[in-house]
MARDODO-911843 format. One line per 8 residues: for each residue x, y, z of N, C-alpha, C, CB. Coordinates in steps of 0.2 Angstrom, whole numbers, plus 2048, in hexadecimal, padded with zeros to 3 digits. Glycine has a CB too. Example, Ala and Ser with C-alpha at 12.3 -4.5 7.8 and 13.67 -1.06 7.14 Angstrom:
842:7E4:827:83E:7EA:827:842:7F0:827:839:7EA:82D | 840:7F5:823:844:7FB:824:840:800:827:846:7FD:81D $
// end
This chain:
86C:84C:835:865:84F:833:865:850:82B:864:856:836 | 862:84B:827:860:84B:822:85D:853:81E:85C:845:821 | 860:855:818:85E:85E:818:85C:85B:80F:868:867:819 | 856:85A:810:856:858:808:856:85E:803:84F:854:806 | 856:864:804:859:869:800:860:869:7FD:858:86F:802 | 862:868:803:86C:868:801:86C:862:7FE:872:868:808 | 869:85C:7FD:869:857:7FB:867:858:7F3:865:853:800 | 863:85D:7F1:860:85C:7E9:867:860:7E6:857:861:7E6 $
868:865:7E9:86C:86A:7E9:876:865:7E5:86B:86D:7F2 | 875:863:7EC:87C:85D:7EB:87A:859:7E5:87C:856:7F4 | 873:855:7E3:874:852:7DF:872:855:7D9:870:84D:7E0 | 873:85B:7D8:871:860:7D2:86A:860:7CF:874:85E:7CD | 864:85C:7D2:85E:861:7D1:85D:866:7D3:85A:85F:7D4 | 860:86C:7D9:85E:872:7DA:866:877:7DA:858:872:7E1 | 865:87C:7D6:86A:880:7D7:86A:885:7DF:86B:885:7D1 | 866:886:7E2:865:88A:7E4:861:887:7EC:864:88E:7E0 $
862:88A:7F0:85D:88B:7F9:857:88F:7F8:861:890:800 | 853:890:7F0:84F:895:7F1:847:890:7F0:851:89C:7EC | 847:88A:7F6:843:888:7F6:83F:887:7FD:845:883:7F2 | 83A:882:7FE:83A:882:807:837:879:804:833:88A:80E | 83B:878:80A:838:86F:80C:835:86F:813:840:869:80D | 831:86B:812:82C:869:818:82B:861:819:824:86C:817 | 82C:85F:81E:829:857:820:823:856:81C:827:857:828 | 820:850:81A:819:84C:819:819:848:81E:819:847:813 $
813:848:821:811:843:826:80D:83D:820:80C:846:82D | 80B:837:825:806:831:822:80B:82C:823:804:832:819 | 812:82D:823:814:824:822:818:822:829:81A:822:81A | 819:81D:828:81D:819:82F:825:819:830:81B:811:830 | 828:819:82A:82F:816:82B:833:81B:826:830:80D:829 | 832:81D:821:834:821:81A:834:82B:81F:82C:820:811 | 83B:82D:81B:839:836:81C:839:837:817:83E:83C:81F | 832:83B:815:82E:83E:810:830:847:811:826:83A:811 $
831:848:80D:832:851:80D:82C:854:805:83D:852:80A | 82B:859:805:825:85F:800:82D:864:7FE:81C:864:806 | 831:865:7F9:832:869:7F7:830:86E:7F2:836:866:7F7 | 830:873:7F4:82C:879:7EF:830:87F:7EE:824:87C:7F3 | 831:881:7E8:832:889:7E6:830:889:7E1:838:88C:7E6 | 833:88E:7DC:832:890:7D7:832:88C:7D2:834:895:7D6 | 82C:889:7CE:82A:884:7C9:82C:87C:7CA:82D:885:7C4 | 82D:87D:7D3:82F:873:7D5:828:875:7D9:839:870:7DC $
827:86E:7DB:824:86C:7DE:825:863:7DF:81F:86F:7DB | 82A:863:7E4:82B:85D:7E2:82D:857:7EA:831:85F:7DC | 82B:851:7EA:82D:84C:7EE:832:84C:7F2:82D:848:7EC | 838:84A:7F7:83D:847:7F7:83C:842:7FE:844:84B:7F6 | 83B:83C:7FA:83A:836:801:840:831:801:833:831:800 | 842:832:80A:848:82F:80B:847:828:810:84D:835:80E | 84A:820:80A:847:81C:80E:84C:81A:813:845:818:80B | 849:818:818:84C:815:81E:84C:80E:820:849:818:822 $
850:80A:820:850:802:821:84C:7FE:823:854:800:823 | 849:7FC:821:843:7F7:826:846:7F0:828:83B:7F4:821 | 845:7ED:82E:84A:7E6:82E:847:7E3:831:852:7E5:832 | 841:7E2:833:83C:7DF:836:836:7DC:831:839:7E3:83A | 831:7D5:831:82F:7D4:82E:829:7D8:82B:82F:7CF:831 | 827:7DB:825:825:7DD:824:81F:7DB:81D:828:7E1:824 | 81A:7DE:81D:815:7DC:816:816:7E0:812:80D:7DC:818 | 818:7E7:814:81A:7EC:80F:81F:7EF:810:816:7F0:80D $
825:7EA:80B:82B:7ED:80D:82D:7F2:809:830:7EA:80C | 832:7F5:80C:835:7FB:80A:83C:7FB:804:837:7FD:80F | 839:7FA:7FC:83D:7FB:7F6:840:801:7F1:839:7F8:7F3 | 844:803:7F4:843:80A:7EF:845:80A:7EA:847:810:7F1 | 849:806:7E7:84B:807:7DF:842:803:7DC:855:801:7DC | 83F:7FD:7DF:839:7FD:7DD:834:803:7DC:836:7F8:7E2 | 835:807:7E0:831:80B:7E1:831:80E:7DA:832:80E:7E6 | 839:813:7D9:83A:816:7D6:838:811:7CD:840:818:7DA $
838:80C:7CC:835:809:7C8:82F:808:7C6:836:804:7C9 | 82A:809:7CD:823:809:7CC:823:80E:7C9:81F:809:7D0 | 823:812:7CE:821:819:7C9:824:81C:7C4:821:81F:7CB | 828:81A:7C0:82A:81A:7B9:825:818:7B4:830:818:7B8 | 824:811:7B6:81F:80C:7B2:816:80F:7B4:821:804:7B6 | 815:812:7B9:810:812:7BB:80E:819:7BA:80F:810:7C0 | 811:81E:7B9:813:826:7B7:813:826:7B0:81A:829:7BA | 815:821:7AB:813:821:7A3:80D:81F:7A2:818:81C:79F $
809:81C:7A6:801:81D:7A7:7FE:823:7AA:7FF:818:7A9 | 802:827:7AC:7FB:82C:7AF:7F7:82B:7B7:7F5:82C:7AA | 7FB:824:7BA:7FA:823:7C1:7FF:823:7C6:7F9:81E:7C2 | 805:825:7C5:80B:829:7CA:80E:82D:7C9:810:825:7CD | 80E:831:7CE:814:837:7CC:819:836:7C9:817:839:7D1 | 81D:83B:7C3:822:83C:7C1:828:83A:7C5:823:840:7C0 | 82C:836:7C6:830:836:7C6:839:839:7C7:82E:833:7C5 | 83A:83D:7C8:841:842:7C7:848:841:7C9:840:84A:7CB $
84A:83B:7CE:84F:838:7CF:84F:833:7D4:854:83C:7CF | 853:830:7D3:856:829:7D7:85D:828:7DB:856:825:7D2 | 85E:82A:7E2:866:829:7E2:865:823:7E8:86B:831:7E5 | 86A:81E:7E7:86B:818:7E8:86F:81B:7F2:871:815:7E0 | 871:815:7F5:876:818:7FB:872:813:804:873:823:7FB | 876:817:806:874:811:80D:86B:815:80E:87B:814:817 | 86A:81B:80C:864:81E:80D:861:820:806:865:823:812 | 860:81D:802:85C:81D:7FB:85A:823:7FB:856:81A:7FA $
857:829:7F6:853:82D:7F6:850:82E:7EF:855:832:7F9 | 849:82E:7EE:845:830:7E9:842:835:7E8:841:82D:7E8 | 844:83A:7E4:83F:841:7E0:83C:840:7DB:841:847:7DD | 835:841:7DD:82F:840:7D7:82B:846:7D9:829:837:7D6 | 827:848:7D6:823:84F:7D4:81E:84B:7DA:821:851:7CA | 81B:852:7DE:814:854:7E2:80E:852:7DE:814:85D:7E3 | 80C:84E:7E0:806:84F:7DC:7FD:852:7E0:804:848:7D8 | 7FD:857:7DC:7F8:85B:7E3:7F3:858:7E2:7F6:865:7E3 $
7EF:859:7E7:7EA:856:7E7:7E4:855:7EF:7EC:852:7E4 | 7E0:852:7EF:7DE:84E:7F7:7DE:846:7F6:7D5:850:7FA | 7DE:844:7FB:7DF:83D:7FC:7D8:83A:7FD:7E3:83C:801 | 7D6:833:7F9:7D2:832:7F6:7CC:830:7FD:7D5:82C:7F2 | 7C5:832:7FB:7C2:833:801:7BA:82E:7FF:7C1:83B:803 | 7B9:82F:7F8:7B0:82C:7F8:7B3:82B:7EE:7A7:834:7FB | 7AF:825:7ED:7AF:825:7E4:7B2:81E:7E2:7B5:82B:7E0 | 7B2:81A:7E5:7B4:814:7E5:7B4:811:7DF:7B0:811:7E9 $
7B1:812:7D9:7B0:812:7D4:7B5:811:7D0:7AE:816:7D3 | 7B8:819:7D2:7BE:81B:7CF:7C3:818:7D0:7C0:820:7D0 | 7C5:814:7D9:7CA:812:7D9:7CB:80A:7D5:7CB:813:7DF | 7C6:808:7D5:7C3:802:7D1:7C7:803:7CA:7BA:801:7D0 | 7C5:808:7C8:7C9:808:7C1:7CF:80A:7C0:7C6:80C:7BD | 7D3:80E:7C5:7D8:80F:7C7:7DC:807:7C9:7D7:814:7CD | 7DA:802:7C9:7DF:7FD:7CB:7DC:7F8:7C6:7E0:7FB:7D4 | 7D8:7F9:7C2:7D8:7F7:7BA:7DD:7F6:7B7:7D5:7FB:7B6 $
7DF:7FF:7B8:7E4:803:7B2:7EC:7FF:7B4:7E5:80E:7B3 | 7EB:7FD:7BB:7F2:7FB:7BE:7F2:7F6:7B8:7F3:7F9:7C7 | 7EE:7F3:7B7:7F1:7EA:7B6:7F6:7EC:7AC:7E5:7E3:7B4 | 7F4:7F3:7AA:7F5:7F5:7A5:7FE:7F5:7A4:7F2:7FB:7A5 | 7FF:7F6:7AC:808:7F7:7AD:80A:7F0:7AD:80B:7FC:7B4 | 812:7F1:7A9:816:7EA:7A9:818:7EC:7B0:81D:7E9:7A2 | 818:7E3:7B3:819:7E1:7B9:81F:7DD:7BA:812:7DF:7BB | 823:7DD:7B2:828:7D8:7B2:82F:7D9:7B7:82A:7D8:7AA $
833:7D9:7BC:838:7DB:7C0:835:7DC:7C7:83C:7E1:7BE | 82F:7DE:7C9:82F:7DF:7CF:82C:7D8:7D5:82B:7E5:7CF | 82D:7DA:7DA:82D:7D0:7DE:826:7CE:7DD:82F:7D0:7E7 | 826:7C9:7DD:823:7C4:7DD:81E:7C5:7E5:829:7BD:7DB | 81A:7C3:7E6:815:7C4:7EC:810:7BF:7EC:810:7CB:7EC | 810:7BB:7F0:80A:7B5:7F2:806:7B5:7ED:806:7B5:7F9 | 803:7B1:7E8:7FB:7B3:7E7:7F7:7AC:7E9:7FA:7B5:7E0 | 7FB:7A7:7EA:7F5:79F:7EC:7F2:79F:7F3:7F9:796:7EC $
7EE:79D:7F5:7ED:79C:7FC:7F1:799:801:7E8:798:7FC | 7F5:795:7FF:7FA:791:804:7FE:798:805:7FF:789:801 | 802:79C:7FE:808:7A1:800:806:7A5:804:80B:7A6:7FB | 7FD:7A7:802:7FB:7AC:807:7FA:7AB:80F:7F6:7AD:804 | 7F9:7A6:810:7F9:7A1:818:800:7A4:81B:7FA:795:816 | 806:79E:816:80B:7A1:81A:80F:7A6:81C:80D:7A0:818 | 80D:7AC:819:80F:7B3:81A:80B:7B3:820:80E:7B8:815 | 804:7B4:81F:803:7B4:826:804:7B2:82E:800:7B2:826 $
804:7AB:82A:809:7A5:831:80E:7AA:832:80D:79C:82E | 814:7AE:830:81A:7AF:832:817:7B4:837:81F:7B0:82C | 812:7B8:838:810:7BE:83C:80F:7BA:843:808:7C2:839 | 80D:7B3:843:809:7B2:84A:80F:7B2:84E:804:7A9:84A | 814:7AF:850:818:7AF:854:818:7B8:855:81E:7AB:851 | 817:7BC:853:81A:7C2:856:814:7C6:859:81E:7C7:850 | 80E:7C2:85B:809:7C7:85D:805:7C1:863:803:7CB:855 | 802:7C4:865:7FE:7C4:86D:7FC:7BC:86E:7F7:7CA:86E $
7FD:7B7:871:7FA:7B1:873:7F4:7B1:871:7FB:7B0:87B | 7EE:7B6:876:7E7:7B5:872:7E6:7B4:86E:7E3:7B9:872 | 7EA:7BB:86A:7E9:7BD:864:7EB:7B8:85D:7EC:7C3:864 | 7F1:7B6:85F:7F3:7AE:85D:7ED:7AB:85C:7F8:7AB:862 | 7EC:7A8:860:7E6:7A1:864:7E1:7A4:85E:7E3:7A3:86F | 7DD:7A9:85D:7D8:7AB:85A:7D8:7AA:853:7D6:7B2:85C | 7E0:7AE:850:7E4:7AE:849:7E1:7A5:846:7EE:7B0:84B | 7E4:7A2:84C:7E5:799:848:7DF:797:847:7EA:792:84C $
7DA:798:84E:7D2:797:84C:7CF:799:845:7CD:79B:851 | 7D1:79D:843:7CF:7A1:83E:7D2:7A0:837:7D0:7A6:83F | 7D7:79B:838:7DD:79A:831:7D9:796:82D:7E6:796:832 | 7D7:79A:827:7D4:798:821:7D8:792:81F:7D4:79E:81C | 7D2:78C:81C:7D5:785:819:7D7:788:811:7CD:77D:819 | 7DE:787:80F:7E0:789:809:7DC:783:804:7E8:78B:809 | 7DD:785:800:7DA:780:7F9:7E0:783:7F3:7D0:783:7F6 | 7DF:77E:7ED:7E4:77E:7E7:7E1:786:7E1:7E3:774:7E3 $
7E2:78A:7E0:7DF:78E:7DC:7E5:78D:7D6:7DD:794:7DE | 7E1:78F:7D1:7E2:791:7CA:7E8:795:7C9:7DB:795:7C7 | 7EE:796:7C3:7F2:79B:7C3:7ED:7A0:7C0:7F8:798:7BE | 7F1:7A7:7C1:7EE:7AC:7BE:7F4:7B0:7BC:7EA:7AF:7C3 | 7F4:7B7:7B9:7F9:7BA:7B7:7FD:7BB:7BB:7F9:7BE:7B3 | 802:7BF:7BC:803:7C3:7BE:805:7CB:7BD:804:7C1:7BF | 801:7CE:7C1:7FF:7D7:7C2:805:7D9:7C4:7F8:7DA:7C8 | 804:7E0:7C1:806:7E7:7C5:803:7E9:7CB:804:7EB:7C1 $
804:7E9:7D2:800:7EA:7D6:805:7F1:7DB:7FE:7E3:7D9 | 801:7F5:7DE:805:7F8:7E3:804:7F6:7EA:803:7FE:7E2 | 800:7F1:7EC:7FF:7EC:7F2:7FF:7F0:7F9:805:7E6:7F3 | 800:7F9:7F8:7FE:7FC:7FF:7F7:801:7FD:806:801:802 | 7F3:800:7F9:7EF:806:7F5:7EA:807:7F9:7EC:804:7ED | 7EB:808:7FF:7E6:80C:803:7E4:816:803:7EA:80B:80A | 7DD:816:804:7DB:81D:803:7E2:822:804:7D6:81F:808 | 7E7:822:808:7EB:827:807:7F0:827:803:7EE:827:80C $
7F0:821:7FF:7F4:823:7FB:7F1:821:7F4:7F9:820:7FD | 7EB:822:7F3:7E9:827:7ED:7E6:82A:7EC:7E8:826:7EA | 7E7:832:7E9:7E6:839:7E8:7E2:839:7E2:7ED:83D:7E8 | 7E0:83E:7E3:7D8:841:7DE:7DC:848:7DE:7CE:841:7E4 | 7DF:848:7D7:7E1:84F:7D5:7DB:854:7D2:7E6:84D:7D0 | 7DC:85C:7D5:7D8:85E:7D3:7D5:85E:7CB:7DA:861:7D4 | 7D8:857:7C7:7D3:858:7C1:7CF:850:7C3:7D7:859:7B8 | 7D1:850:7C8:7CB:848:7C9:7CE:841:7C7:7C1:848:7C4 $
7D3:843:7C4:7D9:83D:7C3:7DD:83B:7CA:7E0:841:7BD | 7DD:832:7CB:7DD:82F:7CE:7E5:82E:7CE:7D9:82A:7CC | 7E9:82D:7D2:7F1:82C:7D2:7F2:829:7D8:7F6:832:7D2 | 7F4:823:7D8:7F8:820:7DD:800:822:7E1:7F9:81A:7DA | 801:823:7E6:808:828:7E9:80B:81F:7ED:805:831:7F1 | 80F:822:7F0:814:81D:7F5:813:816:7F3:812:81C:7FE | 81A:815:7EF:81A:811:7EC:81E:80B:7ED:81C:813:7E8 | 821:80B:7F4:827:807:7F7:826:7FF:7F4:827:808:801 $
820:7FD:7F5:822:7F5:7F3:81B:7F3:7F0:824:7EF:7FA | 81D:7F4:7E8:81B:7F2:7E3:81C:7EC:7E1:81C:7F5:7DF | 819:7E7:7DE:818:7E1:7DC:816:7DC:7D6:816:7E1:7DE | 816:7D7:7D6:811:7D2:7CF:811:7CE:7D4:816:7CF:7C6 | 808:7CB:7D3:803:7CA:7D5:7FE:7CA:7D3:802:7CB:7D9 | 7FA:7C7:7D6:7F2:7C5:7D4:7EE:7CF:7D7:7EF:7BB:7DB | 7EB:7CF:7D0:7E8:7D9:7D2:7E3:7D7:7D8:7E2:7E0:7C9 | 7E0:7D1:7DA:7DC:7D2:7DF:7E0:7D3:7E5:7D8:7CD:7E0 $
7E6:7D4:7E6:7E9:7D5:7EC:7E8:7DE:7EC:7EF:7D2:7EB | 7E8:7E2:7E8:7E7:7E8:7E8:7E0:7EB:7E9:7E9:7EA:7E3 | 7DA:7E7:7E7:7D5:7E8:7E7:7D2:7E4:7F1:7D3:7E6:7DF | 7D4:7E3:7F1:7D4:7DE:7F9:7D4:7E4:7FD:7DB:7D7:7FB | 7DF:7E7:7FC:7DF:7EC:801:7DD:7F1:801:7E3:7ED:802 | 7DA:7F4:7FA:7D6:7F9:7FB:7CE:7FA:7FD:7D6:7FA:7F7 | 7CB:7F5:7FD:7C7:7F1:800:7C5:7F0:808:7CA:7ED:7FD | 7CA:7ED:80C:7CB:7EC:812:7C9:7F2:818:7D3:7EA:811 $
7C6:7EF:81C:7C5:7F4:822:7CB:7F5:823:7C0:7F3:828 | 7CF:7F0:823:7D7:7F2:829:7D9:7F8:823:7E0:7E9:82B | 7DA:7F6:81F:7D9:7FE:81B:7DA:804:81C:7D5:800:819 | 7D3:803:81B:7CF:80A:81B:7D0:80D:823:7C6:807:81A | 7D0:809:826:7D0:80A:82E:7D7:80D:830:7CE:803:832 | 7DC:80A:82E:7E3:80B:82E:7E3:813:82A:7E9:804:82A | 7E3:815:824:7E2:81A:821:7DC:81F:825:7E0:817:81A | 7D8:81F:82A:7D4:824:82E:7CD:823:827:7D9:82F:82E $
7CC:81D:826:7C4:820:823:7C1:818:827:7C3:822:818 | 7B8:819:825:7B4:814:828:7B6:811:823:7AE:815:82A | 7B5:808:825:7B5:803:820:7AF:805:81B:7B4:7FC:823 | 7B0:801:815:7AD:803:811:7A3:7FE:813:7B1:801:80A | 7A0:802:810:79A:7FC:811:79A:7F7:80B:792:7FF:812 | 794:7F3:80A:793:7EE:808:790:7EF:7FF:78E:7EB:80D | 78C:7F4:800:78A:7F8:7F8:791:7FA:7F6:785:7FF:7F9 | 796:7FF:7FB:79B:801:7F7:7A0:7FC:7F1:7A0:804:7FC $
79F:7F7:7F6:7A6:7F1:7F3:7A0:7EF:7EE:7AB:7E7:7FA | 79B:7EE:7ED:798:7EC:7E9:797:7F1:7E4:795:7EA:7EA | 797:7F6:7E4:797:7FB:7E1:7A1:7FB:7DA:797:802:7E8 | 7A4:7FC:7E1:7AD:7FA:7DD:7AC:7F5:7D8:7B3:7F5:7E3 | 7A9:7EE:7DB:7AB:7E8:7D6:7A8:7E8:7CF:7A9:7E0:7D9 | 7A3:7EE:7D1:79F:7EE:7CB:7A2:7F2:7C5:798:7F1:7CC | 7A7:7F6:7C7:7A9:7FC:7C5:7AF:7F9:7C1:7AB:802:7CB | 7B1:7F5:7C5:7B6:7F1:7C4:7B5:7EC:7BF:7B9:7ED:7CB $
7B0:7E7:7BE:7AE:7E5:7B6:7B2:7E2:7B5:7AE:7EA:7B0 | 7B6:7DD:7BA:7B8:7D3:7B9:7B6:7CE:7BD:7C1:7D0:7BA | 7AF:7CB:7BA:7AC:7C6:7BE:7B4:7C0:7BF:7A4:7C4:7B8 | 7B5:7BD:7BD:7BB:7B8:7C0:7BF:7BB:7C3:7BE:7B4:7BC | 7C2:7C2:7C3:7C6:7C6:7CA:7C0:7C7:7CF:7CA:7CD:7C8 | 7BC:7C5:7CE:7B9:7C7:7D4:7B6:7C0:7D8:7B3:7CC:7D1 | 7B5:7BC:7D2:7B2:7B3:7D6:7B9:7B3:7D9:7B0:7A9:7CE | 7C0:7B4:7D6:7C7:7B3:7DA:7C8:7B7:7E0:7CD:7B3:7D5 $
7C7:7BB:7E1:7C6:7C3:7E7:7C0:7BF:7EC:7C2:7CE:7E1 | 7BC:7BA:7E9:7B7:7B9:7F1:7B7:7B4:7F4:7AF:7B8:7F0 | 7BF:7B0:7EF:7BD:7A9:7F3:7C6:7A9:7F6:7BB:7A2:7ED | 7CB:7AE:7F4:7CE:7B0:7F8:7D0:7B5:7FE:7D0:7AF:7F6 | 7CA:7BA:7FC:7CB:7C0:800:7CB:7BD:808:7C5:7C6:7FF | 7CA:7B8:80A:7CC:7B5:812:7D3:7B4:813:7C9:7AF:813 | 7D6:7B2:80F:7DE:7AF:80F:7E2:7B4:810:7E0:7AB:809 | 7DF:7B9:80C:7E2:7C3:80E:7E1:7C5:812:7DF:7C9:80B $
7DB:7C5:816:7D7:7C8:81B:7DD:7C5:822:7CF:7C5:819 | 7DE:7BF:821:7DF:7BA:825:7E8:7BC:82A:7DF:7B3:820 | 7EB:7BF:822:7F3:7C2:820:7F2:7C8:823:7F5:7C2:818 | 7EB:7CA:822:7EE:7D3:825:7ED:7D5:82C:7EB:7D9:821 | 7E8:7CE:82E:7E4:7CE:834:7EF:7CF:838:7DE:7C4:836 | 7F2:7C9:837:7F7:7C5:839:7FD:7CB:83B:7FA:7C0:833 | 7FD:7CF:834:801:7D6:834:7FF:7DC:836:803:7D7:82D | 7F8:7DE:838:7F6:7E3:83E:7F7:7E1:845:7EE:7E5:83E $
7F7:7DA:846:7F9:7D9:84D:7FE:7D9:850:7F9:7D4:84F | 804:7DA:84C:80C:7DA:84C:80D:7E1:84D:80F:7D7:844 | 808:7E7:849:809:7ED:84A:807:7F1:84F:808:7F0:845 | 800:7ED:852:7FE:7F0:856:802:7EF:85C:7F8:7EE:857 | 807:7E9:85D:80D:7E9:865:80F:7ED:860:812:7E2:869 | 815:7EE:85C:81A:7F1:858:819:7FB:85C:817:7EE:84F | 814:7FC:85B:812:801:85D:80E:804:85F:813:802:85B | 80B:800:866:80A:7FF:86C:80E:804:871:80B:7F7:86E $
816:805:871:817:809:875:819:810:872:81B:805:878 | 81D:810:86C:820:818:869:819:81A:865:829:819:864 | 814:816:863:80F:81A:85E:809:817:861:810:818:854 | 807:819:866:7FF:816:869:7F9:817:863:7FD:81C:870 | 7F9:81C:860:7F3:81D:85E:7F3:81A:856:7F1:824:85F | 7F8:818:855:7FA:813:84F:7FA:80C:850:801:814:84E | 7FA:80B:857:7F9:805:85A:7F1:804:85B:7FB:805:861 | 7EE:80A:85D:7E8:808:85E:7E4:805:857:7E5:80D:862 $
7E7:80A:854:7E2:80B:84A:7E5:804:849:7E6:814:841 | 7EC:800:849:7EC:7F9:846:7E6:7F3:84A:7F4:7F7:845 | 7E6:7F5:852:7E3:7F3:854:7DA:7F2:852:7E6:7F5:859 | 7D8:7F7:851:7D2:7F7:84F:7D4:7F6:847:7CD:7FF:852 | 7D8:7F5:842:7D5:7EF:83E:7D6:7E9:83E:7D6:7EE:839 | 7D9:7E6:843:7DB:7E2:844:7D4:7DF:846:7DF:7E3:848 | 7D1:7E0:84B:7C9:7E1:84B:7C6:7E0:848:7C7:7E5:84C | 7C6:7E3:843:7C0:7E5:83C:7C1:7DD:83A:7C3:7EC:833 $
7C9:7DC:838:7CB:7D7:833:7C6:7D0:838:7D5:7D6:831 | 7C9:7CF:83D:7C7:7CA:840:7C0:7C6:841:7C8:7CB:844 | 7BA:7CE:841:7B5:7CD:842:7B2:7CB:83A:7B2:7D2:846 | 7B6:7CE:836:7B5:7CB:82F:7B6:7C2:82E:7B9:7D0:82A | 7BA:7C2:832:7BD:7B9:831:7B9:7B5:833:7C4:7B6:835 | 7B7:7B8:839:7B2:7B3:840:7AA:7B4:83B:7B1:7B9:84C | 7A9:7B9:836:7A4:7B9:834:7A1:7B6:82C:7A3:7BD:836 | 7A6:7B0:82C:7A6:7AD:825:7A6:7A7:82A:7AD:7AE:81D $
7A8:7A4:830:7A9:79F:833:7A2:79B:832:7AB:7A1:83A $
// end
C-alpha cells in the first residue's frame, strides 16, 4: 500500500506526519493523493504502467517537464519533485480552484498561450491526415464488428496538407482538467502526455462532444465553438481545424470504442459515458456524409 506521506518524508520533502493525505478521484489509471498541512498544500501522483494501446499515454518524466515549461508561464502548477523508479511519482503544488464549467473564451486563450511554450523534446504526435487515419485504424481491430463495419463506412478520404509548426500541446485538455482559480486565472492540471503538434489538436479536444461528455458536461453548441474560434483569433488554424477536424473526430470515434468494452465490465458507468461519445462522435461523422 502506497503511504505517500512516508514517501515525502523518505524523500525529504516533509520532516514530519503532521500532515493528512486523501485520494483525488477523476482519473483512470494514475494514484493521485491532496497532501495538506501547515503551509503545503500539495499533489503527489503515482503513475501506474499502461501496456495497452493507448491515445493518452502515460509519461511521467514528460509530465514532470510540462509543467516546468508550462508553470514558467503561469499555466501549470509548480512543480516540487521528480522521483524516477518502477512507480514514478510527481509533487507539484494544489492548485485550488473549480474545474472549468462556462467561458469558453477563456479557454481559447488559454491554448493560445500554450503555443508560447518550447515544445522542443517531447514526442512527436500525428499531425497529417494519413498519421491521423492510422492511429485510428490501429483501434478497429479491438472493438465490436458493427461498430467496426460503421467506423470504415465512415473513414474519412485523407488528402496531402501543408507543413505546419510544431506546438506545445497538452492533447488531453478536457473541462476537468482545466481549473479556474479563484482569481479567474486559467491552469491546465494532468499532464501525463504532452506533445509537439499541430495546436489544432488541442483545440479539437476541447472542443469535442466525446469531451465534454467524457468529462460530465453537455456538448458544446454551435454559437459556443463559434464564439471560441473567435476568441481564438487564427483564421488559417481555423480554415486547418475545419478541414481536418473529421480525421480527429474519426480517431477518437476509434479510441471510445475500445474503452467502452475495455470497461464494460469493472467500470460500467465509464463504459456507458465512452459509449455515449462514441455516439456524439459518430452522428457527427454520418453528418458531414
Amino acid at each position: 500500500m502506497f503511504d505517500p506521506i512516508a514517501f515525502l518524508i523518505e524523500q525529504g520533502l516533509l520532516r514530519d506526519r503532521n500532515v493528512t493525505a486523501r485520494p483525488l478521484t477523476g482519473g483512470y489509471l494514475n494514484q493521485v493523493f491532496r497532501v495538506r498541512g501547515d503551509g503545503i498544500d500539495w499533489v503527489v501522483k503515482r503513475f501506474m504502467p499502461e501496456t495497452e494501446l493507448a491515445l493518452f499515454p502515460n509519461f511521467p518524466a514528460d509530465e514532470a517537464a510540462a509543467l516546468k515549461r508550462a508553470g514558467a508561464h503561469g499555466l501549470a502548477p509548480k512543480p516540487l519533485g521528480f522521483f524516477e523508479g518502477e512507480n514514478p511519482v510527481l509533487v507539484y503544488e494544489f492548485c485550488e480552484g473549480k474545474a472549468w464549467q462556462d467561458g469558453v473564451g477563456d479557454v481559447a486563450r488559454l491554448l493560445r498561450r500554450l503555443r508560447e511554450v518550447e515544445a522542443n523534446g517531447f514526442r512527436q504526435v500525428p499531425m497529417t491526415p494519413v498519421e491521423v487515419l492510422a492511429e485510428g485504424d490501429a483501434f478497429l481491430a479491438k472493438v465490436e464488428a458493427a461498430t467496426r463495419d460503421r467506423l470504415l463506412a465512415l473513414r474519412p478520404v485523407p488528402f496531402v496538407s501543408g507543413p505546419v509548426p510544431r506546438c506545445f500541446l497538452h492533447t488531453d485538455i478536457g473541462p476537468g482538467n482545466i481549473i479556474v482559480t479563484e482569481h479567474g486565472r486559467l491552469v491546465a492540471i494532468d499532464w501525463q502526455c504532452p506533445a509537439a503538434g499541430d495546436p489544432i489538436q488541442d483545440m479539437i479536444a476541447f472542443l469535442s462532444p466525446a469531451f465534454q461528455i467524457l468529462y460530465g458536461c453537455a456538448p458544446l453548441s454551435a454559437a459556443l465553438e463559434a464564439e471560441f474560434h473567435g476568441a481564438y483569433d487564427d483564421a488559417a488554424t481555423k480554415e486547418r481545424y475545419d478541414r481536418l477536424l473529421p480525421f480527429y473526430d474519426w480517431r477518437m470515434a476509434g479510441y471510445c470504442a475500445t474503452r467502452k468494452l475495455k470497461y464494460a465490465g469493472p467500470r460500467p458507468e465509464a463504459s456507458q459515458r465512452y459509449d455515449r461519445a462514441l455516439s456524439a462522435l459518430l452522428a457527427r461523422l454520418e453528418g458531414r456524409r
